[in-house]
C-alpha positions, 0 to 999 in steps of 0.5 A: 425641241429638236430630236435626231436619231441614229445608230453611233458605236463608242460615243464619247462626246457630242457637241452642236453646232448650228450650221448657216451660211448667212447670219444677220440680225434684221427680221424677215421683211414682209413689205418692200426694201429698197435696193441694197446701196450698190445694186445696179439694176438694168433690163434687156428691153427699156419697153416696159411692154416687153413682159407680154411679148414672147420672150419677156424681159430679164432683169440683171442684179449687180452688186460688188458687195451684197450685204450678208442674209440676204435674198431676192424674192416676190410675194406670193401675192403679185400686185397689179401685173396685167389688166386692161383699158375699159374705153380709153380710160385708166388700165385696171389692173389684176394681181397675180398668185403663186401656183404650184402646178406646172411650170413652176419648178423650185428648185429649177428657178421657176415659179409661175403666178396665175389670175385672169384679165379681160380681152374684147374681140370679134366672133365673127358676128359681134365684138364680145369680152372674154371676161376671163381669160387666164394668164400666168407670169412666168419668173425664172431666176438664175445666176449669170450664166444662166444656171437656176438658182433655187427658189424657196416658199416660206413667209409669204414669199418665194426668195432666192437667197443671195451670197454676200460680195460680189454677185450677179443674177438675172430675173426673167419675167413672162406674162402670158395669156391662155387663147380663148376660143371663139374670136377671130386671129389674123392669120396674114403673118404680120405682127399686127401691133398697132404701129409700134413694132415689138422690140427687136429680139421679142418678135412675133407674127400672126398666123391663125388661131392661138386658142388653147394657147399659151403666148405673149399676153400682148402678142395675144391681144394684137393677133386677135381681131380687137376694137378699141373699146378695150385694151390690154395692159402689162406692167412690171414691176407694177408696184413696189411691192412687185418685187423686193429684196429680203433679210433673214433672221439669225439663229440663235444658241439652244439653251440645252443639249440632251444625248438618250442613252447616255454612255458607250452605246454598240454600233448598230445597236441602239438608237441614239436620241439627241435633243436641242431645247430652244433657240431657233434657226432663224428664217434662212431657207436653207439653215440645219442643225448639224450635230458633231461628235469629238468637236465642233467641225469634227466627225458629222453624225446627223443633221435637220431642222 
């Protein structure tokens, strides 16, 4: 049951109309979709390593036909996105959790993911593992031209809804890390990795201690003084599940409408209840009830959910 109130003089008619701007009659995914057919994804850098490098990577959804009640979106729970290499063997990687204290900003795009990972460096006197560094990844969601597109937190997962048609919009990703205190950083202005240069336009160099810093996971790793008993890993996506494309429910028609008090009502001088029994607006973030006197479409006089 749904109830609004508001203050309305010479009511003679009120109508409904559940108001939505995609409607579809799939349920709303909990597990990973393929791609709508006609999505051309691509990336700024082909290194899968660029997550943990300063300035991330974007990735870029295209399609000239999106289906309708649809969105993009990640679970609240992002699997196997940074680790490390205990001797060589297979990266062991962490998960991810939605966070949302600073920097995530909804409605400016952003949404941040904490956990922790692993790094081994010298003190000085010893290599020692810092067993619980703290890393986040930073996703910011935006359209084409780089304007934020709101995120929303419902069902599991932050999604962004889509338009349908000819669309585009860009998803970038950072994964960084939260300098320990302790070890030794180099400080000689190289970037210190270990033969293979970062990919150009994600560049870095090493200039002294990054404790109590948030930086590039991988920049991280390579300005601290490591050995190769343990290595850092960073992947993205790291399973199917990592990222996906979501569908919303549709609506459906109350099965009554009911108006408290009924009759011509002063202006300004009685509260007018207006009740919807049943249906329900489905799972589209951004659906409301909008109610109409006169017709549907006609004179607006309240809204919600």
């Amino acid at each position: 049951m749904k109830r609004f109130f508001f203050l309305f003089g010479n009511k003679l008619l009120i109508w409904l109309l559940v108001y939505f701007l995609i409607s579809s009659q799939h349920t709303y995914a909990q597990t990973a979709i393929a791609n709508p057919a006609g999505t051309a994804p691509s990336s700024d850098f082909a290194d899968t390593r660029a997550i943990g490098f300063p300035n991330g990577n974007t990735f870029t959804f295209a399609n000239a036909n999106w289906p309708t009640c649809i969105g993009w979106g990640l679970p609240t729970t992002v699997s196997s996105v940074n680790g490390n290499d205990p001797a060589g063997g297979a990266c062991t990687f962490n998960d991810v959790i939605f966070n949302t204290a600073s920097p995530t900003n909804l409605l400016g795009g952003v949404a941040a993911y904490t956990g922790t990972t692993t790094y081994r460096a010298s003190n000085g006197t010893a290599y020692t593992n810092y067993t619980t560094v703290q890393t986040r990844m930073i996703v910011t969601v935006t359209d084409n031209s780089n304007n934020p597109l709101t995120l929303y937190n419902q069902g599991g997962f932050i999604s962004c809804p889509l338009p349908s048609g000819n669309y585009t919009f860009k998803v970038k990703i950072q994964l960084q890390a939260f300098g320990p205190s302790g070890p030794i950083y180099f400080s000689d202005g190289l970037p210190h990795s270990g033969g293979t240069a970062p990919p150009a336009g994600n560049t870095y160099t090493c200039t002294g201690s990054l404790a109590s810093t948030w930086v590039g996971a991988i920049q991280l790793y390579n300005c601290l003084n490591t050995d190769n008993i343990r290595e850092i890993c960073t992947q993205y996506p790291g399973t199917t599940s990592s990222y996906q494309f979501v569908q919303y429910t549709a609506p459906t028609v109350p099965a009554s409408l009911s108006v408290s008090p009924t009759g011509t009502q002063c202006a300004g001088s009685t509260n007018i209840t207006l009740t919807s029994n049943g249906g329900a607006l489905g799972t589209h973030p951004t659906a409301v009830y909008q109610w109409y006197s006169g017709s549907c479409g006609g004179t607006l006089l309240s809204s919600g959910t």
